[in-house]
C-alpha positions as a printed Julia matrix, in Angstrom:
246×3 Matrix{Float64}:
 -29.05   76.62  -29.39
 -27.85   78.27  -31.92
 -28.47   78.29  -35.93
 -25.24   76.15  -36.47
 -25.83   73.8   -33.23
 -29.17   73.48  -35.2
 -27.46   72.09  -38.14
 -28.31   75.54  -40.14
 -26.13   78.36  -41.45
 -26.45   81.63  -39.11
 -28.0    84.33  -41.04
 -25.69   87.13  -41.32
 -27.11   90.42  -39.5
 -27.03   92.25  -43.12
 -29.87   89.84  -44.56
 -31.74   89.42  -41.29
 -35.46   91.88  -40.81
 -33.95   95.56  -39.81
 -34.32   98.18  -37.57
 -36.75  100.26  -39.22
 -35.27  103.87  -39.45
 -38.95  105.42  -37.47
 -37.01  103.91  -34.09
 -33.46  105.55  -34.65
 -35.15  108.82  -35.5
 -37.84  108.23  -32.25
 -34.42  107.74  -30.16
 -33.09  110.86  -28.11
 -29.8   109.33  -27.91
 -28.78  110.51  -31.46
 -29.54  113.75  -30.55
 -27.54  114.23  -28.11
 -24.65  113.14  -29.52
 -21.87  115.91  -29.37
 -21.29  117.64  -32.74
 -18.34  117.0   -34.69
 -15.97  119.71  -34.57
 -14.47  119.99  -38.15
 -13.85  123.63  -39.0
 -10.05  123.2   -38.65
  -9.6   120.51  -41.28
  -7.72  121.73  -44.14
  -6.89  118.39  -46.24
  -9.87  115.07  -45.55
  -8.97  111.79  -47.43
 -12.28  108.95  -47.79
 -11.87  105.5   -47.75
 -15.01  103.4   -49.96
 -15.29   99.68  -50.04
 -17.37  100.29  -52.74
 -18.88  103.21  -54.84
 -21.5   104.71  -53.02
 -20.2   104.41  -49.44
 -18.71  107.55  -49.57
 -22.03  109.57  -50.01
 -24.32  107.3   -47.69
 -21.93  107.65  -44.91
 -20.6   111.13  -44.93
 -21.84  112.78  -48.27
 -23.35  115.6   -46.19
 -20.24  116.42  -44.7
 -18.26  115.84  -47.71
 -21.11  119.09  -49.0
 -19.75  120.59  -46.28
 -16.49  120.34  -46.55
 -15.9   121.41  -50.15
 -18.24  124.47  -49.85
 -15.26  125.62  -47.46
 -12.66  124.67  -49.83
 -10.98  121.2   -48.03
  -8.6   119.41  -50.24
 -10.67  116.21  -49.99
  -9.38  112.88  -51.88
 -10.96  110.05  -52.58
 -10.11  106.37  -52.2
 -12.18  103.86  -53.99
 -10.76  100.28  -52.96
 -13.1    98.21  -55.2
 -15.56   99.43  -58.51
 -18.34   97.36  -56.69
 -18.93   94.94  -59.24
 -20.15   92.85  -57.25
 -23.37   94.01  -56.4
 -25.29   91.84  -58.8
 -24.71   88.79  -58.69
 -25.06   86.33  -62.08
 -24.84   89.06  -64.39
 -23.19   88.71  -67.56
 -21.06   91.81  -68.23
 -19.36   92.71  -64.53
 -16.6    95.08  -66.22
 -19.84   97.03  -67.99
 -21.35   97.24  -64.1
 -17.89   98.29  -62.85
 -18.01  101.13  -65.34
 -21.68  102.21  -64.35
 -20.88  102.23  -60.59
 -17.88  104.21  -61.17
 -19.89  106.44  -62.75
 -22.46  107.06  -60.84
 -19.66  108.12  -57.91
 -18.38  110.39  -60.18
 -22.13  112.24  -60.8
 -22.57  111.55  -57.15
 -19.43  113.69  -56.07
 -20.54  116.38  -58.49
 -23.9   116.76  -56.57
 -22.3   117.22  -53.98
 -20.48  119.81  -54.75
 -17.0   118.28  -54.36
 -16.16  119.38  -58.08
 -12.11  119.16  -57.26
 -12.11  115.68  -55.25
  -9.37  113.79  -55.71
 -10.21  110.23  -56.68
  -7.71  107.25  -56.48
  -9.3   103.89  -57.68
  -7.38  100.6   -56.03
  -9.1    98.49  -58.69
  -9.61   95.6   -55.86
 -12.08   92.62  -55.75
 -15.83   93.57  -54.53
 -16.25   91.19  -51.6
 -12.74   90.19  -51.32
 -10.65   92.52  -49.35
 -10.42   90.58  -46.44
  -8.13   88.06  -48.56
  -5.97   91.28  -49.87
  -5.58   93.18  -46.52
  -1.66   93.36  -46.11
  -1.67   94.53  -49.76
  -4.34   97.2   -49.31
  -2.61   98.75  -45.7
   0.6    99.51  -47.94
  -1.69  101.16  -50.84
  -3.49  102.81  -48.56
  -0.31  104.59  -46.17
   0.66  105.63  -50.36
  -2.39  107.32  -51.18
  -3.61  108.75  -48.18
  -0.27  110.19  -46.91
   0.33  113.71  -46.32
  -4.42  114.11  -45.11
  -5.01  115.84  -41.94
  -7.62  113.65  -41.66
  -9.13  110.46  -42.64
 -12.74  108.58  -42.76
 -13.25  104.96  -43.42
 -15.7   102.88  -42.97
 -16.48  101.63  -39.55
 -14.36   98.27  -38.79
 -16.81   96.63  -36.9
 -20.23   97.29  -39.72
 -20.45   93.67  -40.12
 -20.0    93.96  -44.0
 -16.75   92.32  -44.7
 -15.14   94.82  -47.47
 -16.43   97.47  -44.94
 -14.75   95.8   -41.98
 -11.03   94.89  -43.81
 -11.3    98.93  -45.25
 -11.01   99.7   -41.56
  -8.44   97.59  -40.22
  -6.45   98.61  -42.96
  -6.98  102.22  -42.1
  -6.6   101.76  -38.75
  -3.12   99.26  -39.52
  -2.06  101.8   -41.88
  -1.51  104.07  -39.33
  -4.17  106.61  -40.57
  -6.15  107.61  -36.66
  -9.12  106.87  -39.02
 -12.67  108.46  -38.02
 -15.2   105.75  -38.64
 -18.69  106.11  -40.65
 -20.84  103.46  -39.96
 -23.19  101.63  -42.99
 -24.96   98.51  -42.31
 -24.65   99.05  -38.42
 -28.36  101.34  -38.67
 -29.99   98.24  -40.08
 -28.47   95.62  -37.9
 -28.2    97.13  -34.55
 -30.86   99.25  -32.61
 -30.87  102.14  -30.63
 -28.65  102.49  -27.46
 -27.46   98.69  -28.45
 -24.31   98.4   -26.04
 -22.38   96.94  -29.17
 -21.76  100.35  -30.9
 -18.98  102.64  -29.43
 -21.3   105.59  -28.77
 -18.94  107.3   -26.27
 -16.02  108.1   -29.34
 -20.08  108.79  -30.87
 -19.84  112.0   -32.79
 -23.07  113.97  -34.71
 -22.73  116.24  -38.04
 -25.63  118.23  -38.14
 -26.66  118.55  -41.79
 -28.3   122.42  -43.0
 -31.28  121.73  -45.54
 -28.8   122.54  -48.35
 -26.53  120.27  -47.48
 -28.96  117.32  -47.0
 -30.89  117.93  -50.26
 -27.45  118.08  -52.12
 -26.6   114.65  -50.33
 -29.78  113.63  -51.17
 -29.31  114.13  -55.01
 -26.45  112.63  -54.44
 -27.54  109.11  -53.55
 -30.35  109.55  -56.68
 -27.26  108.82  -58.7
 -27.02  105.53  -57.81
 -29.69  104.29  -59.57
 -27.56  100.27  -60.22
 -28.38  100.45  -56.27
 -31.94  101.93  -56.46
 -33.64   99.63  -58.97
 -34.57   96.06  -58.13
 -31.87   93.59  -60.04
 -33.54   90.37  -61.99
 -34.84   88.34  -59.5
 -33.74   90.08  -56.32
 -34.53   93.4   -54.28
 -32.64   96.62  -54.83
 -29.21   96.74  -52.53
 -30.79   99.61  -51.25
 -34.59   99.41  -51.04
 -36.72  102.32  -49.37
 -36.22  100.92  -45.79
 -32.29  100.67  -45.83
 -32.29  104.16  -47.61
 -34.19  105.42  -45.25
 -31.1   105.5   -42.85
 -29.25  107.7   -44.95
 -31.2   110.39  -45.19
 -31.88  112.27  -42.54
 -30.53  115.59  -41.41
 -27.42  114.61  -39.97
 -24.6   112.25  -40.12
 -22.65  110.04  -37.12
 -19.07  109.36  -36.7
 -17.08  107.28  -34.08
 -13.55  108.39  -33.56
């Protein structure tokens, strides 16, 4: 039986006990994932749900890639005011978040990124789909390659980023998010044949590292409830390299 024959709500994956990040680092599998072969890219455009997802899921190759001089753009679908709920002044959290991607982006080392802000709802792309596919073939036409988030994470901004990527007939590369807390390693759901690994040099990873500091909305605990990323969902996000499935 399941939670709704039971008469309760499922719990979604996202707010259910995690894989703690001591088993995907304990797992061979990631390991021997073949690296990502990037050093023809001349022009890389990033799709974000939300501020933030840009650095957690590729920051260290997005280090990488403006140390060799890629055009990179940026594409930030929503401001992420959403993040806390109840609070009283959402455009003053918008402006924060925004912020903190732009000091983000600078530790990184992508000084010349490109950033195009959609202005969208937080949570509520799945509603606005059609409307972000056409926005999206605008903004990202013309980039030899593009990374979204992954269209099966489970998040739903995360999910309807990726369809629209995929619908706006961008060949996206995905970056997972909220799949390293939700699944486990080997788990037959994830697509780890298209499975690519970016190996991250210790310069690379402490700048992505800084990076993430940045986001200190998403560090501290908000009134009454944890961080959105306390130390054990962090923990995914920072080791020495990165994953992408084609």
């Amino acid at each position: 039986m399941n939670a709704e024959q039971a008469g309760r709500p499922a719990l979604n994956p996202i707010d259910a006990p995690g894989t703690p990040e001591a088993e995907w680092r304990a797992w061979p599998g990631l390991g021997a994932l073949p690296a990502l072969a990037y050093g023809g890219w001349q022009s890389v455009v990033v799709i974000a749900a939300h501020p933030d997802d840009e650095v957690l899921g590729v920051g260290g190759l997005l280090s990488l890639l403006a140390a060799a001089d890629v055009r990179l753009r940026l594409i930030a679908v929503t401001d992420g005011e959403a993040s806390h709920p109840g609070i009283a002044d959402v455009p003053a959290l918008a402006a924060r978040r925004v912020k903190e991607s732009e000091s983000a982006l600078e530790a990184l080392g992508a000084h010349a990124v490109e950033i195009v802000r959609l202005g969208m709802p937080d949570t509520g792309l799945a509603a606005h789909e059609g409307e972000l596919t056409e926005a999206l073939k605008e903004a990202a036409a013309g980039f030899q390659v593009c990374l979204a988030p992954w269209e099966a994470d489970v998040h739903s901004d995360h999910e309807a980023a990726g369809r629209a990527a995929v619908a706006a007939g961008l060949r996206p590369c995905f970056y997972p998010i909220w799949t390293w807390h939700w699944a486990r390693p080997g788990d037959v759901r994830l697509p780890w044949s298209r499975a690519l690994r970016i190996p991250l040099p210790p310069p690379d990873r402490a700048r992505k590292l800084a990076a993430i500091g940045c986001f200190a909305s998403q560090l501290e605990p908000r009134d009454g409830l944890e961080a959105v990323l306390p130390p054990g969902i962090l923990a995914h996000f920072t080791r020495d390299h990165e994953v992408l499935f084609r």
